[in-house]
C-alpha positions in Angstrom: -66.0 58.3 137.7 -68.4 56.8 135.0 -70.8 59.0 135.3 -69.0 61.8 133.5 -70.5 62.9 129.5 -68.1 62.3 127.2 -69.6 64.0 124.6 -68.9 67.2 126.5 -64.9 68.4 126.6 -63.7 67.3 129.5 -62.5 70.3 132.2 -58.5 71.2 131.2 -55.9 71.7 133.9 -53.3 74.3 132.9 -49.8 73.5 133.7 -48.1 77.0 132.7 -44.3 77.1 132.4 -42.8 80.6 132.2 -39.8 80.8 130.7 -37.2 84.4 132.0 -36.0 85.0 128.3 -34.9 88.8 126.9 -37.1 88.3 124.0 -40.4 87.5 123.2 -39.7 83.9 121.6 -38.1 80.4 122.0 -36.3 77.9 120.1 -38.5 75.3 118.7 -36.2 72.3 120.6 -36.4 74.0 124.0 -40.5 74.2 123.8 -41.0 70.7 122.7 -38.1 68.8 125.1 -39.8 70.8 128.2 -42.9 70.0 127.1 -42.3 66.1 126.1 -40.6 66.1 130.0 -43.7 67.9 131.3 -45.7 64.6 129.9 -43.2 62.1 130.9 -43.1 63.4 134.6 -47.1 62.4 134.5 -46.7 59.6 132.9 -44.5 58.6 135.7 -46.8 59.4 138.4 -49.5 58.0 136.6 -47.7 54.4 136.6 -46.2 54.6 140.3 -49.7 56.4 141.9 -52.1 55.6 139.5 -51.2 52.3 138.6 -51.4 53.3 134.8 -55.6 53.7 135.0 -55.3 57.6 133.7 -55.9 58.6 130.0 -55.6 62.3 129.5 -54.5 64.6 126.4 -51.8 67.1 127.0 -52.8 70.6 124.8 -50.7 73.2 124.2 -52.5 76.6 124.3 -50.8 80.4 122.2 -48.3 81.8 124.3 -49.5 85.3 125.9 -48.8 88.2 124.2 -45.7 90.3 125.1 -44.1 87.4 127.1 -43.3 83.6 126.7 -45.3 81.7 128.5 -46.2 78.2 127.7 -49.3 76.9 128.3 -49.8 73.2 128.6 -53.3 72.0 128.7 -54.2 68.5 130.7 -57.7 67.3 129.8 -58.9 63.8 131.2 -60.0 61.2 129.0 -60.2 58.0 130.9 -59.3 56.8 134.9 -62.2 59.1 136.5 -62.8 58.4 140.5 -59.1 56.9 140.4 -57.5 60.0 141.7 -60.5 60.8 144.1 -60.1 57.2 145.7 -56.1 58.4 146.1 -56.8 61.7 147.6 -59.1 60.3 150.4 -56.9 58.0 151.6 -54.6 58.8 154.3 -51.6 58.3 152.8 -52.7 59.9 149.4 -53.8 63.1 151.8 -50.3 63.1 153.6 -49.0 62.8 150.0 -50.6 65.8 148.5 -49.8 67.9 151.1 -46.1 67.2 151.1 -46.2 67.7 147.5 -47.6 70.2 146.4 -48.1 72.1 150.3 -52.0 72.2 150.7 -54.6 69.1 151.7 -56.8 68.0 149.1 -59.7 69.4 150.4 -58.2 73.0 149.2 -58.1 72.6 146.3 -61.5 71.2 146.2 -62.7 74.3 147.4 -60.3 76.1 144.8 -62.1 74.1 142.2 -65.6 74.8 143.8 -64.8 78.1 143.8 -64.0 78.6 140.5 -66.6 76.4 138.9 -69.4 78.2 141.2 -70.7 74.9 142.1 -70.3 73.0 145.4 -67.6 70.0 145.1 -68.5 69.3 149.0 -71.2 69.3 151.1 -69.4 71.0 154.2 -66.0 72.1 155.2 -64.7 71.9 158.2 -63.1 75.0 160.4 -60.0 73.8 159.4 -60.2 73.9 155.7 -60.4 70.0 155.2 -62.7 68.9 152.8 -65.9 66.1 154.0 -64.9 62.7 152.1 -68.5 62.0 152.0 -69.7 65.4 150.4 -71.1 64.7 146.7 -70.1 66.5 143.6 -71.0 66.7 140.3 -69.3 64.3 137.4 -67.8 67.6 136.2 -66.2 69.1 139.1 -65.1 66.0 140.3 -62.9 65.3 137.3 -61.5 69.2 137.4 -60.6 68.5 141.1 -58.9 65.4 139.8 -57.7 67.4 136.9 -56.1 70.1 138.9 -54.5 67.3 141.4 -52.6 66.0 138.3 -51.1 69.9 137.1 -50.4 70.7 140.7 -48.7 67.8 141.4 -46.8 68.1 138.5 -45.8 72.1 138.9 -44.9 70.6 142.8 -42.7 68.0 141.4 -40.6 70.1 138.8 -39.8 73.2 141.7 -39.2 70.7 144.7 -36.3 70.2 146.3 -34.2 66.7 146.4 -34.6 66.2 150.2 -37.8 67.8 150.7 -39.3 65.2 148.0 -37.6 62.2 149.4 -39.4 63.2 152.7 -42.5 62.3 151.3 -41.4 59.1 149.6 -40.5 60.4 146.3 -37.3 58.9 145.9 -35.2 58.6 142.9 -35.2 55.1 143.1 -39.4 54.8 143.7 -40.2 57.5 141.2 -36.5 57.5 139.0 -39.1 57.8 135.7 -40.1 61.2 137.1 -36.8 62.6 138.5 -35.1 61.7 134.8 -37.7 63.4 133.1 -37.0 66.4 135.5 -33.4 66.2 134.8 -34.4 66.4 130.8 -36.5 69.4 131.4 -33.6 71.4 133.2 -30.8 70.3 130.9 -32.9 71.5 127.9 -33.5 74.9 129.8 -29.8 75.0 130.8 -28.7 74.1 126.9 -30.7 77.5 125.9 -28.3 80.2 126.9 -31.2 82.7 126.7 -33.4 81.6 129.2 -32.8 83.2 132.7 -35.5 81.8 134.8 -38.5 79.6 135.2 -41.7 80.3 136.8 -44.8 77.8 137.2 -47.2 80.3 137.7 -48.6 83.1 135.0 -47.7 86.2 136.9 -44.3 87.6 135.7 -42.0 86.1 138.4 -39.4 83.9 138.0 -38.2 81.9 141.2 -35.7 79.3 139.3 -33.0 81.4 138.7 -30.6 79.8 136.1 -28.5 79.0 138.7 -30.9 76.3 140.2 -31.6 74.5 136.8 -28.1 71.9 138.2 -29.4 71.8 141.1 -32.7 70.5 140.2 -30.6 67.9 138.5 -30.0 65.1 140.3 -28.0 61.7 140.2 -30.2 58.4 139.5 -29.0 55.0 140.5 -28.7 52.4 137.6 -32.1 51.6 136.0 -33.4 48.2 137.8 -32.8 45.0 135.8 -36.3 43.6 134.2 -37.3 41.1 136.4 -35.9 37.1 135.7 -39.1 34.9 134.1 -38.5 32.0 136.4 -40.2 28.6 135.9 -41.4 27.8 139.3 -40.8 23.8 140.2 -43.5 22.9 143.2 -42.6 19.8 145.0 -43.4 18.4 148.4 -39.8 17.7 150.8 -39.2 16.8 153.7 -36.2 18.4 155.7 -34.2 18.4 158.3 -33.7 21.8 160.2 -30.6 23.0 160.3 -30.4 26.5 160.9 -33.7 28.0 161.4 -34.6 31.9 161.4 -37.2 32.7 163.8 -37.5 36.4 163.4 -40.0 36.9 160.8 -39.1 40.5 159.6 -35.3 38.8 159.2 -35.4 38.9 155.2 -31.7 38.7 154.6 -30.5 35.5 156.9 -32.3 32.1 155.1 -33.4 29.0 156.2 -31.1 26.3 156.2 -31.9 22.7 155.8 -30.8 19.4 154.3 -33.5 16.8 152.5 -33.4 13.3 152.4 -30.6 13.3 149.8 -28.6 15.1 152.6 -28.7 18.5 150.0 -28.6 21.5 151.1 -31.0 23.5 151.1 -31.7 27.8 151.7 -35.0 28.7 151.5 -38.1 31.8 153.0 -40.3 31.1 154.7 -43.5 32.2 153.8 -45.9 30.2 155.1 -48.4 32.8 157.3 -50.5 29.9 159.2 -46.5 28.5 160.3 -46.0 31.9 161.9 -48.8 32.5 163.2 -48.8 29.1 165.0 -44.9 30.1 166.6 -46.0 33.4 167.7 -48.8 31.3 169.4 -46.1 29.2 170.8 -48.2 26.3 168.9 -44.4 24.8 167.8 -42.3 23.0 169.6 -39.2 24.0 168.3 -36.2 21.1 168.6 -32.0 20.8 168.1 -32.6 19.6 164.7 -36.1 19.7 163.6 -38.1 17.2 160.7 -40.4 19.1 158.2 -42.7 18.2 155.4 -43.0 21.8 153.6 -44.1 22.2 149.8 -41.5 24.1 148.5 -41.6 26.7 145.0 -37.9 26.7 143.6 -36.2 27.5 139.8 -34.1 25.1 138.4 -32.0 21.6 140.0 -29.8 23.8 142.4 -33.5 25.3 143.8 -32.9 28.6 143.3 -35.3 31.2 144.8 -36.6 28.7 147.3 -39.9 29.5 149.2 -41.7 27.1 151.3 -45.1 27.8 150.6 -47.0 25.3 152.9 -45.7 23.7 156.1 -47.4 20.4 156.2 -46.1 18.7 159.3 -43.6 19.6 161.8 -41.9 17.5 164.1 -44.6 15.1 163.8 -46.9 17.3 164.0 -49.4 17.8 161.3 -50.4 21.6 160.5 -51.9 21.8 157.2 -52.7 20.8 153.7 -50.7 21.1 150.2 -52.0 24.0 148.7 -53.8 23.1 145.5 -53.2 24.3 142.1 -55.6 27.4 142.0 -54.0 28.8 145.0 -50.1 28.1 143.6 -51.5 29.8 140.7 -52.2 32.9 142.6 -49.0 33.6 144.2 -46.5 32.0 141.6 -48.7 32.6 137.8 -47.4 29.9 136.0 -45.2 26.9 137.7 -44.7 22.9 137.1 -45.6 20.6 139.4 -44.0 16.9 139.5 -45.9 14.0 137.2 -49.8 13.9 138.5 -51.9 16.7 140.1 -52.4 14.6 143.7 -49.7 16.0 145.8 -51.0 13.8 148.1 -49.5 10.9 146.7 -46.1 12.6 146.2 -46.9 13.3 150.2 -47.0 9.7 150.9 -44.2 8.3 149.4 
């Protein structure tokens, strides 16, 4: 949303956390390792949701007197209309409801409400908000504002199971459930904190008890992808062992090229399926192909047949060229001279 003044403060989203505790006061490490998970549980669903586009300041406002309550403050600085474009998709609507129990259009009217201006134009009987309805800059980034700190609150009182129903797995979103499982082990490490509540009112509905259980087990962080130098070569091959169901993604390819080598490769040429679900292919015992293949290293590793030239004779297609290997590989090396053609002939 570009359209927003930045010379004004941008609207704040309170996320409060209430801590059960006999007196009026908390250990300095239990404040800042709740609050430094807080952050890294939005930072998380800023990456996975977000892709990363959201810039925002996390305040922390006095506690209110006579209690402990923590007041963390989420102000907006950057990503505008991102989190709009989420919530107005259907997924992103099924997604903030599962979370956090309410259709976006709620709490658009909740932020309507409160900012005594109109975030949509009309609602309909069933409290859903009209995706076309204009807003103002302002109460357009408090809507997205208060997406963000409800989400959040959602996140760190949700259940295991209930979570994964809605696609937040540990593996998907393991950022967000380890930051969760730092939040809890801090408030289990402080012996005098009884409860937590998300809310301001004095109600605690974590019991102590529940800070385990709102631990949970993560599988093994996922190893950094390998930088592979792509080799792009035309072959042709002799069919082996084809795969002909294209949603097979475990069982390979099998061939042998003219050096009688084997070969396992994907196929991942669209125009090749799309030309045997058409019954376009005349499928043999043993069947010839000229394919232009991506692979790493001399024993092809990671082979994908990118192109199917010609197949049992039969001629479907041009290489593609090096704009278009770009696109789906980044970098990659092609044999001595950019004609493929003339590798093709030989």
């Amino acid at each position: 949303m570009s359209d927003l003044d930045t010379t004004i403060d941008p609207p704040i989203g309170i996320i409060p956390i209430h801590f059960d505790v006999p007196r009026h006061y908390l250990p300095l490490p239990t404040f800042i390792e709740t609050a430094v998970r807080t952050r890294a549980v939005i930072d998380a669903f800023n990456r996975e949701l977000y892709d990363g586009q959201l810039k925002y300041d996390l305040l922390v406002f006095p506690p209110e007197e006579g209690t402990f309550l923590s007041r963390l403050g989420v102000a907006l600085l950057a990503g505008w209309g991102v989190i709009w474009t989420f919530t107005e998709s259907e997924i992103g609507k099924r997604f903030i409801k599962g979370l956090t129990s309410h259709e976006p259009g709620y709490w658009a009217e909740i932020v309507g409400a409160y900012a005594k201006d109109k975030l949509l134009d009309s609602v309909k009987a069933t409290g859903a908000a009209s995706s076309k309805a204009p807003a103002s800059p302002r109460v357009r980034c408090q809507y997205e504002t208060t997406i963000i700190t409800e989400s959040t609150k959602s996140f760190l009182q949700g259940d295991r199971e209930d979570l994964a129903q809605i696609g937040i797995t540990t593996r998907k979103y393991r950022d967000a459930y380890d930051a969760r499982n730092g939040f809890y082990q801090a408030c289990t490490s402080d012996q005098q904190v009884k409860g937590i509540g998300f809310d301001e009112a004095d109600d605690f509905p974590i019991k102590r008890k529940d800070f385990l259980r709102l631990q949970v087990s993560l599988p093994p962080p996922e190893e950094p992808k390998e930088d592979v130098a792509w080799q792009v070569e035309i072959l042709t091959l002799k069919v082996t062992s084809p795969n002909w169901d294209k949603r097979d993604r475990k069982r390979q390819w099998k061939a042998r090229d003219e050096n009688n080598r084997e070969c396992l490769f994907r196929m991942e040429d669209e125009q090749f399926w799309n030309l045997v679900q058409s019954h376009k292919i005349d499928p043999r015992f043993i069947d010839k192909m000229r394919v232009q293949m991506a692979f790493v290293g001399r024993q092809r590793r990671h082979a994908r047949v990118l192109r199917v030239l010609e197949y049992n004779g039969q001629v479907l297609g041009e290489p593609l060229d090096h704009n278009a290997l770009f696109a789906i590989l980044g970098s990659f090396n092609s044999p001595p001279g950019d004609d493929y053609l003339d590798l093709f002939d030989r």
